[in-house]
C-alpha positions in Angstrom: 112.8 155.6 55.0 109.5 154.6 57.0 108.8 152.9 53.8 112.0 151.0 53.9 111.1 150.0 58.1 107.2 149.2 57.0 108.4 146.4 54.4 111.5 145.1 56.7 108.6 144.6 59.0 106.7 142.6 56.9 109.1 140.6 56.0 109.7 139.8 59.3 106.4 139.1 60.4 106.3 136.8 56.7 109.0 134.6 57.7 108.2 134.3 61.7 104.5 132.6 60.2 106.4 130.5 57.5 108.8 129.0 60.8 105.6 128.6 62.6 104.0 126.7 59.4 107.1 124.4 59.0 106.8 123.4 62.9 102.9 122.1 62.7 103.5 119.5 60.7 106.8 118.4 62.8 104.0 118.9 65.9 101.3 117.1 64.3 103.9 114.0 64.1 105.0 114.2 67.8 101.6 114.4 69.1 100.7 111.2 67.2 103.4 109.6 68.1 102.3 110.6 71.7 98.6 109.5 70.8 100.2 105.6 69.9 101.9 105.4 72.7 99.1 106.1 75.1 96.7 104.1 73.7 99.1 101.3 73.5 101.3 101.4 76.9 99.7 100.9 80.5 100.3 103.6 82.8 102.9 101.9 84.4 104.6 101.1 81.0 104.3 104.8 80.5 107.7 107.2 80.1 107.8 109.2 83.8 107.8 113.0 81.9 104.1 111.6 80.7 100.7 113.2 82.1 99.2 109.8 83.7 101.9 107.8 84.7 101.6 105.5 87.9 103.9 102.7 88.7 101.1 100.6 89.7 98.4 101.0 87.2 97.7 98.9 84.6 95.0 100.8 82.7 95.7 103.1 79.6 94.7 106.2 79.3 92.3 107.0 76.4 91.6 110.4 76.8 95.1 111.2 76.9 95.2 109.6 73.5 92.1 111.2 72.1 93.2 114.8 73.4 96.8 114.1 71.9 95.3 112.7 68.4 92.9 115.5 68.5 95.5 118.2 69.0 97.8 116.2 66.1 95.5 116.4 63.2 94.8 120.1 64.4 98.0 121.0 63.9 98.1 119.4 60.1 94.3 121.1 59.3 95.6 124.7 60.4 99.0 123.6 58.4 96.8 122.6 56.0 94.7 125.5 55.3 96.9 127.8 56.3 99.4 127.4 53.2 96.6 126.6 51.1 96.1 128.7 48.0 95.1 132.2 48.5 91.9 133.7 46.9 91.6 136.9 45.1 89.5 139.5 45.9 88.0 139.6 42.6 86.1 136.9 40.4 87.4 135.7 36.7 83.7 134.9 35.3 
């Protein structure tokens, strides 16, 4: 029975990393999007729920940008490497 409880737990803990997986990428894609739209938009131009958003600037904010592009391709390298291919312990030569 503990048996039965240890792989049920495993399984569990499997498929709550596989969700988490399938959300980086989704992430990744958001945060670009987020990256664009700061580089491109003034702060006045910005939406309201933004970091940096003043009715009466006109600058853009570029390290908003950089921290949201930075934080987008993070989430596709850990995606990345994280499903990657997984190495035996032992060598075939």
């Amino acid at each position: 029975m503990i048996g039965g409880r240890r792989e049920q737990a495993a399984t569990y803990a499997v498929l709550g990393i596989f969700s988490l997986f399938a959300i980086l990428p989704i992430a990744g894609i958001v945060l670009i999007v987020i990256a664009i739209v700061y580089f491109a938009e003034p702060a006045k131009s910005l939406p309201s729920f933004f970091p940096g958003h003043d009715a009466h600037s006109s600058t853009t904010h570029v390290k908003h940008g950089i921290a949201a592009l930075a934080l987008g391709i993070g989430c596709f390298v850990l995606a990345w490497f994280a499903t990657g291919p997984r190495s035996s312990g032992a060598s075939s030569t």
